[in-house]
C-alpha positions in Angstrom: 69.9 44.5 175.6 72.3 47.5 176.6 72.8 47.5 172.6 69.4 48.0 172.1 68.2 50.5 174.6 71.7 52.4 173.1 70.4 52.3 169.7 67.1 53.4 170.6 68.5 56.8 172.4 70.7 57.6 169.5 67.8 56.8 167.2 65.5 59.2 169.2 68.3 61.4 169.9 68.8 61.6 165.9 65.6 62.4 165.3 65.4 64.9 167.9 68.0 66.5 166.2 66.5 66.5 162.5 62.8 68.3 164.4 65.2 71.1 165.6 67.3 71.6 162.6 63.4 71.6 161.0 62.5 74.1 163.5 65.7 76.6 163.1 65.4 76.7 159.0 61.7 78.3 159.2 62.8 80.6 162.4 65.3 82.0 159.8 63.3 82.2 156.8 60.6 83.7 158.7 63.4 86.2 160.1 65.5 87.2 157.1 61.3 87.8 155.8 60.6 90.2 158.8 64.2 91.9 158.0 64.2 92.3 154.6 60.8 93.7 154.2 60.4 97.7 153.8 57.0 98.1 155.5 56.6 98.5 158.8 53.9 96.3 159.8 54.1 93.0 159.3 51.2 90.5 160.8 51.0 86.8 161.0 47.4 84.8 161.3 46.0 87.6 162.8 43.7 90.2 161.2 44.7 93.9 161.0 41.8 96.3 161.0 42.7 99.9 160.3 40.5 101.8 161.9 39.0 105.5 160.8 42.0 108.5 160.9 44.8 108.5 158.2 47.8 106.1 158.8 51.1 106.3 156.7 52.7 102.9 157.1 52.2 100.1 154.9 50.9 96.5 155.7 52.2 92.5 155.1 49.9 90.2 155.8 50.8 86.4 156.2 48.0 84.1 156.5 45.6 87.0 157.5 43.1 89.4 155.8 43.3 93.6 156.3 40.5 95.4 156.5 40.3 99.5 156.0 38.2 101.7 157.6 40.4 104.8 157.4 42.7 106.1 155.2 45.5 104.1 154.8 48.7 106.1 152.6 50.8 102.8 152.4 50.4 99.7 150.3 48.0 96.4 151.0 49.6 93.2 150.4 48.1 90.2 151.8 49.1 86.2 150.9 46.9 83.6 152.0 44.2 86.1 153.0 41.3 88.9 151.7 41.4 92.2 151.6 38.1 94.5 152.8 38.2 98.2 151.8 35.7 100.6 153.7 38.0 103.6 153.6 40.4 105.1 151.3 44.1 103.7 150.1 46.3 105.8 148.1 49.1 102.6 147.0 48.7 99.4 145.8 46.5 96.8 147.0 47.4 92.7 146.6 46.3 90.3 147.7 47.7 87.0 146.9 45.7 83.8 147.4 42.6 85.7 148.5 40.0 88.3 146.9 39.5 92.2 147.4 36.2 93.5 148.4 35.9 97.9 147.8 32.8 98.4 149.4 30.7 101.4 148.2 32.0 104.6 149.1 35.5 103.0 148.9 38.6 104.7 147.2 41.6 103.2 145.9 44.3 105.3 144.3 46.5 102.4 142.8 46.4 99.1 141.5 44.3 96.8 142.6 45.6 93.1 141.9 44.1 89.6 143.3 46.0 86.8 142.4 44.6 83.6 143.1 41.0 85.3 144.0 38.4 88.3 142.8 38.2 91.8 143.4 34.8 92.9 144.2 34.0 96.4 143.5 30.5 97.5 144.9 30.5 101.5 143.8 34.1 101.9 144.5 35.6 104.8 142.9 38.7 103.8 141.6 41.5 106.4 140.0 42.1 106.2 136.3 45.8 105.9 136.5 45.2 102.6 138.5 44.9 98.8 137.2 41.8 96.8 138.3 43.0 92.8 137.7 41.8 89.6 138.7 43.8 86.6 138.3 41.5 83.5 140.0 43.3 81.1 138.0 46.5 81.3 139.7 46.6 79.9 143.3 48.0 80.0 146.3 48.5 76.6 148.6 47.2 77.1 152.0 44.6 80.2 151.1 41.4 80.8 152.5 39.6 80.9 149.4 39.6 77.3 147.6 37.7 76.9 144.3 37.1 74.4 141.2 40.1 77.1 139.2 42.2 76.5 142.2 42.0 72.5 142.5 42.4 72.4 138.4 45.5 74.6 138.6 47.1 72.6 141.2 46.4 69.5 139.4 48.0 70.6 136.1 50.9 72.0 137.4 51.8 68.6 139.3 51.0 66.7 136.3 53.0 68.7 134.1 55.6 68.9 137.1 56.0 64.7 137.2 55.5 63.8 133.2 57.3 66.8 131.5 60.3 65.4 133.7 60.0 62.1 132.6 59.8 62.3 129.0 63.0 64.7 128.8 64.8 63.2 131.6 65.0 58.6 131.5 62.7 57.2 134.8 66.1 56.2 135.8 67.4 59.9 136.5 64.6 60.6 138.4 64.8 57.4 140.4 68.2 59.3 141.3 66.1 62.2 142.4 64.1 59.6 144.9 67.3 59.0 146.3 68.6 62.0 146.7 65.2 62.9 148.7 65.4 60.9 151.3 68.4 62.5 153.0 65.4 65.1 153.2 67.4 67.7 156.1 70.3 67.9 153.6 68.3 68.4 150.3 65.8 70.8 152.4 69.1 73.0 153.6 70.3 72.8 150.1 66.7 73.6 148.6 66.5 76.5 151.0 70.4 78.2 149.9 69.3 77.7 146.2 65.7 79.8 146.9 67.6 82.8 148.7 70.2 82.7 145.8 67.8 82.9 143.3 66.0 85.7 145.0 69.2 87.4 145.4 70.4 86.9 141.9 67.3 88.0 140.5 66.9 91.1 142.9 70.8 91.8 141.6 69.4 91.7 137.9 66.4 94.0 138.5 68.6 97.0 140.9 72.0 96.9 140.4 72.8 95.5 136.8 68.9 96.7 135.3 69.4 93.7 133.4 66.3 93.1 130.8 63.2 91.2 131.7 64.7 88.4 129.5 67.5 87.7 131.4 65.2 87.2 134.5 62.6 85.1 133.0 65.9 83.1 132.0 66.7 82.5 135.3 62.8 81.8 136.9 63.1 79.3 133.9 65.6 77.5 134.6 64.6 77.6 138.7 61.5 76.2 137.7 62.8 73.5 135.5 65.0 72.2 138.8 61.9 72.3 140.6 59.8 70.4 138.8 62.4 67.7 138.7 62.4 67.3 142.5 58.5 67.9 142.3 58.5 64.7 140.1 61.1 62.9 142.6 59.4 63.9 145.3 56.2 62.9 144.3 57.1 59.5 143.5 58.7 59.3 146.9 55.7 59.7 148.7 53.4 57.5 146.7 56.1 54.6 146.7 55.2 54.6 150.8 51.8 53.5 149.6 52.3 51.3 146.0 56.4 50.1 146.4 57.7 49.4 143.0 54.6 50.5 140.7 55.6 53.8 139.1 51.7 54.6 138.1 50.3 53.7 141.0 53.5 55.5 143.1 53.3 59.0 141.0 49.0 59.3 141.1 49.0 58.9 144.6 51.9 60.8 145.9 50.6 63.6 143.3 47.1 63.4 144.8 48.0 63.8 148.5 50.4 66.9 148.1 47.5 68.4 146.1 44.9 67.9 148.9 47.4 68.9 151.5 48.2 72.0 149.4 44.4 72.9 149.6 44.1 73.0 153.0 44.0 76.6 154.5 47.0 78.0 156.0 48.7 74.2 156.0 49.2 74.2 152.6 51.1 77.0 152.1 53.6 75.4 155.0 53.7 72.2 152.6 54.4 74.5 149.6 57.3 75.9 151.3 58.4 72.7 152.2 58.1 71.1 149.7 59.8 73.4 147.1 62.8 73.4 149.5 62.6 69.6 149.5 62.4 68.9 145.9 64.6 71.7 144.7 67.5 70.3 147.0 66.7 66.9 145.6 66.9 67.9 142.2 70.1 70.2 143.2 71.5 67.0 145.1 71.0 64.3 142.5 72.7 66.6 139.6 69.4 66.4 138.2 69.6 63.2 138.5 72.8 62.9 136.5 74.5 62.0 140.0 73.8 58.1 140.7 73.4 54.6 139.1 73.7 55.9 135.7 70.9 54.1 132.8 72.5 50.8 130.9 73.7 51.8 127.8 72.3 49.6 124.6 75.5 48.3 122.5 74.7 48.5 118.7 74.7 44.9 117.3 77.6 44.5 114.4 75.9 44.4 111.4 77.1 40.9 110.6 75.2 39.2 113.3 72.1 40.9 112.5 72.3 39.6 108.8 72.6 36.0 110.3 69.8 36.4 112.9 
């Protein structure tokens, strides 16, 4: 019995343990986020209302909208929330995940970008040297804003994300991926390293080495391409909870449920982060899946035995 109860307290105790390392990963991301951005207001799920008179700093927005009265000289950028422009501002506006309303009278002296929503113009006067784009096919997990563009989108990306895999890669590698996910702290602490190293490499390539935009779509690619081989493990980890051991039934319905969790507001952009951490480490972890049980290897028959079979 003393077993027991100790087995319990180090299992509790364990998993204690994993909730805080959980808890200390985001507190860092969301403070090397506060530190390395050059504005000097940032919000979080709350709504910032500038209010008539001229101010000069610029706004972030996480998970909240702006909304100008005045006459803002900064820049706008908003993700996960909408932008409402009464007033005047002279630097760019985007929003990301979330549409851009310039009611009448309004004045924006730069570009004017929604990614993952609509700008609305109602008699705005917009400068000529600014852009005026509209991107609602692109979106956001965890924004406001959900539409039929959004919930397509997120369904073709996950089902390019798990098949695309599969035909380059045997099911076998990814079952190495599987794996390799379910020592999910360790991957999400690797997956989290790998996103600040990419960031870093490509902010090297854009300021200090003014590499080409080649090179850096070069590098996005190949990020992307070790994400969508822990999105394809990771998926297949979560539906095997539900159909063990059938690879259809295992990959629909893990796909399915980070979709609708994606579309929730606000939550799904805390199971995007997540989850990229989780399947890039994965992928990272496994080799790509090279690192495991590797796939049997079919020996050519000699060609004497085939004539006699």
């Amino acid at each position: 019995m003393r077993r027991i109860a100790q087995s319990a307290e180090r299992q509790k105790a364990t998993r204690l343990g994993r909730w805080v390392g959980l808890v200390l990963c985001l507190a860092l991301a969301l403070c090397a986020f506060t530190n390395s951005s050059k504005a000097k207001e940032n919000s979080y799920f709350q709504t910032v209302t500038v209010e008539p008179g001229v101010r000069t700093e610029s706004i972030n927005c996480i998970g909240c909208s702006v909304i100008v009265k005045g006459d803002l000289d900064g820049e706008i950028v908003t993700i996960g929330g909408n932008v409402t422009i009464f007033g005047k501002v002279r630097k760019d506006i985007v929003a990301v995940g979330g549409n851009i309303r310039l009611k009448t009278g309004a004045q924006a002296n730069a570009d004017v970008v929604a990614i993952g929503g609509m700008v609305g113009n109602e008699g705005a006067v917009i400068a000529p040297h600014g852009m005026f784009i509209s991107l609602p096919w692109m979106h956001l997990p965890g924004q406001l804003s959900v539409g039929w563009r959004g919930i397509l989108v997120l369904l073709c990306f996950h089902a390019i994300s798990i098949f695309l895999p599969i035909l380059i890669l045997r099911p076998k590698r990814i079952q190495n991926v599987v794996v390799a996910s379910r020592r999910w702290l360790a991957t999400g602490m690797v997956g989290i390293a790998a996103i600040v190293a990419i960031s870093f490499v490509l902010d090297l390539l854009d300021e200090e080495l003014h590499a080409g935009d080649t090179v850096e779509l070069i590098v996005t690619a190949l990020f992307f391409a070790v994400l969508m081989v822990g999105v394809a493990g990771v998926t297949f980890a979560i539906g095997d909870r539900f159909f063990p051991g059938r690879i259809i039934g295992a990959f629909l319905t893990g796909g399915l449920l980070l979709v609708a969790l994606e579309l929730i507001p606000y939550l799904g952009f805390v199971v995007m982060v997540l989850g990229s951490c989780w399947a890039a480490g994965s992928a990272l972890w496994s080799g790509m899946g090279f690192r495991g049980p590797q796939p049997p290897v079919r020996q050519k028959l000699p060609t004497s035995l085939k004539l006699t079979s």
